[in-house]
C-alpha positions as CSV (number, residue, x, y, z in Angstrom):
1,X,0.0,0.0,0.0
2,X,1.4,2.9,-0.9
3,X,1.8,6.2,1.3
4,X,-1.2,8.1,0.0
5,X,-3.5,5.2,0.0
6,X,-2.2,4.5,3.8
7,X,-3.4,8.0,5.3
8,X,-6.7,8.0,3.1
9,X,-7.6,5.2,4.3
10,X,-6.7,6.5,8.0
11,X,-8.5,10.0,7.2
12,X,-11.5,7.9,6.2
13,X,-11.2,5.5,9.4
14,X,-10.6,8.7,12.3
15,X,-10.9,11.8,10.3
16,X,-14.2,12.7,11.9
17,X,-13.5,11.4,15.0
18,X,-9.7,13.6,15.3
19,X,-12.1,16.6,13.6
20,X,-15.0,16.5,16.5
21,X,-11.7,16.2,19.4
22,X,-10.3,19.4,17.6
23,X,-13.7,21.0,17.4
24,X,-14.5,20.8,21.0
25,X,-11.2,21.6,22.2
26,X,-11.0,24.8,19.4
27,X,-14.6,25.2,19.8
28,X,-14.1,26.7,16.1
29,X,-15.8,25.2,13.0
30,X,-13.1,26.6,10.6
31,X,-10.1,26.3,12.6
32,X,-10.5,22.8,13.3
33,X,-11.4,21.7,10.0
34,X,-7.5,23.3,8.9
35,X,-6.3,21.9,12.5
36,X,-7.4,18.7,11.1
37,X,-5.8,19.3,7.5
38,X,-2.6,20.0,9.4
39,X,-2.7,17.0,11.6
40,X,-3.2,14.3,8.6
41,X,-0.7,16.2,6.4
42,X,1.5,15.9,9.5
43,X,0.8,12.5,9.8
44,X,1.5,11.8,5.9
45,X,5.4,13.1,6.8
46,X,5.4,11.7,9.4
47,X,4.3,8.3,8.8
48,X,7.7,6.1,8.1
49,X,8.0,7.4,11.9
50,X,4.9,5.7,13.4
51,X,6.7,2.5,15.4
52,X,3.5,0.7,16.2
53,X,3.9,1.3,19.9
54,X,0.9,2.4,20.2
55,X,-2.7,2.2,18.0
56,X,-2.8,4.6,15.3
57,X,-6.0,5.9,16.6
58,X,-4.0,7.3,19.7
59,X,-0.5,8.4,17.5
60,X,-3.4,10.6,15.1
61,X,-5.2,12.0,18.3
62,X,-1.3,12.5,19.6
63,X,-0.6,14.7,16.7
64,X,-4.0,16.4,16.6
65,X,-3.5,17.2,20.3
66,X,-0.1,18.5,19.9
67,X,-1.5,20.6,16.6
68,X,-4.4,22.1,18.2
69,X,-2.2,23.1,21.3
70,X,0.5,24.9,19.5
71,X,-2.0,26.5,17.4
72,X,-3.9,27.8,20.8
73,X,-0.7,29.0,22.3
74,X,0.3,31.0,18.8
75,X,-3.5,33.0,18.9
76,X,-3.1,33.9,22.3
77,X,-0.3,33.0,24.4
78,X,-1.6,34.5,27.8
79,X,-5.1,32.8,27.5
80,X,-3.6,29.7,26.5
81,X,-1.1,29.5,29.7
82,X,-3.4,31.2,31.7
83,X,-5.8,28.9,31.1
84,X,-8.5,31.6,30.7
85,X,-11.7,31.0,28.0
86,X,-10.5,31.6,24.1
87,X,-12.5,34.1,22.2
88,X,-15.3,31.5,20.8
89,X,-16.4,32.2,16.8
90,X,-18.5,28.7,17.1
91,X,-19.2,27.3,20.0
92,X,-22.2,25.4,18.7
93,X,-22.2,21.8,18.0
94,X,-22.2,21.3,14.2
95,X,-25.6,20.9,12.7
96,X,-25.9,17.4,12.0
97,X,-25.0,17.0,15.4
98,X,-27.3,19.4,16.6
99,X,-30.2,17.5,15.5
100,X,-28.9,14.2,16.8
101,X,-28.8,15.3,20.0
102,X,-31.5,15.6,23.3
103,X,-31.7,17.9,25.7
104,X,-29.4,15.9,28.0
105,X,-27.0,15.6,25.1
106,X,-27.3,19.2,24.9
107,X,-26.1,20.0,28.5
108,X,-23.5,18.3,28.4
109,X,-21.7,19.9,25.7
110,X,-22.2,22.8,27.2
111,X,-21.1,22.3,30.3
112,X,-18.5,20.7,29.2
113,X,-17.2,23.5,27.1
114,X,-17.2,25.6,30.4
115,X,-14.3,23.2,32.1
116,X,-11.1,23.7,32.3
117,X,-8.6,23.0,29.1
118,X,-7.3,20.0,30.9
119,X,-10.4,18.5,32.3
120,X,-11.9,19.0,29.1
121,X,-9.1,17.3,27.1
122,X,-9.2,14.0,29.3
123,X,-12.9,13.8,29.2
124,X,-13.4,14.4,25.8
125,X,-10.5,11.4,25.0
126,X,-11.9,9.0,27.7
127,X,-15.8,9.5,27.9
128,X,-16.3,10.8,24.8
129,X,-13.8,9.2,22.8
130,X,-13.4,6.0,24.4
131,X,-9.8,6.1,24.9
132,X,-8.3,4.2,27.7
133,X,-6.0,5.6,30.2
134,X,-2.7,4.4,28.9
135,X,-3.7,6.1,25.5
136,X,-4.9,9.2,27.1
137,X,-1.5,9.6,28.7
138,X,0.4,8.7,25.4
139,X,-2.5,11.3,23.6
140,X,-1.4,14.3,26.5
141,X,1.9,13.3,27.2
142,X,1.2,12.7,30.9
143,X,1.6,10.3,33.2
144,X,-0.9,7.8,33.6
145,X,-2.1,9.0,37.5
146,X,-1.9,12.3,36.4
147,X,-5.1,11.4,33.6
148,X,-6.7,9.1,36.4
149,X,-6.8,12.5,39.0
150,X,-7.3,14.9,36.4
151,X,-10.2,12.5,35.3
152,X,-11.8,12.8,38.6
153,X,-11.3,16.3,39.1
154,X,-13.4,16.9,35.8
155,X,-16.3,14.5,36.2
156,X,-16.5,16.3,39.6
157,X,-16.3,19.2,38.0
158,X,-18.5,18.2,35.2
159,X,-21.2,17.2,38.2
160,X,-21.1,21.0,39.0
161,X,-21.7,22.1,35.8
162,X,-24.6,19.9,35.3
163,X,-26.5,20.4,38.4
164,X,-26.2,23.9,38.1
165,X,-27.8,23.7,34.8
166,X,-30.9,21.3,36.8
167,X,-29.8,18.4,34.7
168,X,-29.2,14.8,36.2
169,X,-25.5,14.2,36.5
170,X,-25.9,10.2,36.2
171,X,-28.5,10.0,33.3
172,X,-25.9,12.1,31.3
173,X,-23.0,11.0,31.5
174,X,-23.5,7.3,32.9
């Protein structure tokens, strides 16, 4: 197979799953759609580097991460290491998404989109994404108790959010 075929066919297995993970973490249509142009292009140059280590699910997310970071930090460096909210141009679920969604749905993505960066980041990648803790920590570059704690801290978090809002904490996100 050669090199082309080998990252279309790995655009067309985790494209829209590295584009939603760059979309929620952006919270920009447009800027995630060339964050995720970057990352697969990356990949593409990358790819003779790939040792098998890991899945390629978690080495794409690893680069998307790393993309979408160093893109945050080059808009606005204080925000980004102050951790403070990013000027939002779409903060809306996409529209095919919108329509999937209930009300519950609905909540969460919003109150998850008020966390924190970093609890955002591991929930997205292990609720939403279904990534396991191991591949979180390859994903983020952390250790392994650091995503377990960080975890916590953001479903509790997350709990907050959602009871603030009068939504059921366990029927969303269990």
């Amino acid at each position: 197979m050669s090199s082309r075929e080998l990252i279309t066919e790995w655009y067309d297995d985790y494209g829209e799953a590295v584009f939603t993970y760059i979309f929620m973490m952006l919270k920009d249509y447009q800027q995630a759609e060339d964050i995720t142009q970057e990352t697969f292009v990356k990949a593409f140059r990358k790819h003779h580097t790939f040792s098998g280590q890991s899945s390629i699910k978690t080495w794409l997310f690893s680069i998307a991460q790393n993309t979408a970071k160093d893109h945050l930090r080059k808009m606005n460096p204080w925000r980004y290491h102050l951790d403070l909210p990013m000027n939002e141009k779409d903060s809306a679920p996409l529209p095919h998404q919108m329509m999937e969604m209930n009300e519950q749905e609905v909540a969460l993505y919003k109150a998850i989109k008020m966390l924190k960066r970093n609890y955002r980041q591991v929930l997205i990648l292990r609720k939403l994404k279904d990534f396991s803790t191991k591949e979180t920590s390859e994903i983020l570059g952390w250790s392994e108790s650091k995503v377990k704690s960080t975890l916590q801290r953001g479903l509790q978090e997350l709990k907050k959010q959602l009871l603030e809002g009068g939504f059921e904490y366990e029927s969303t996100v269990g």
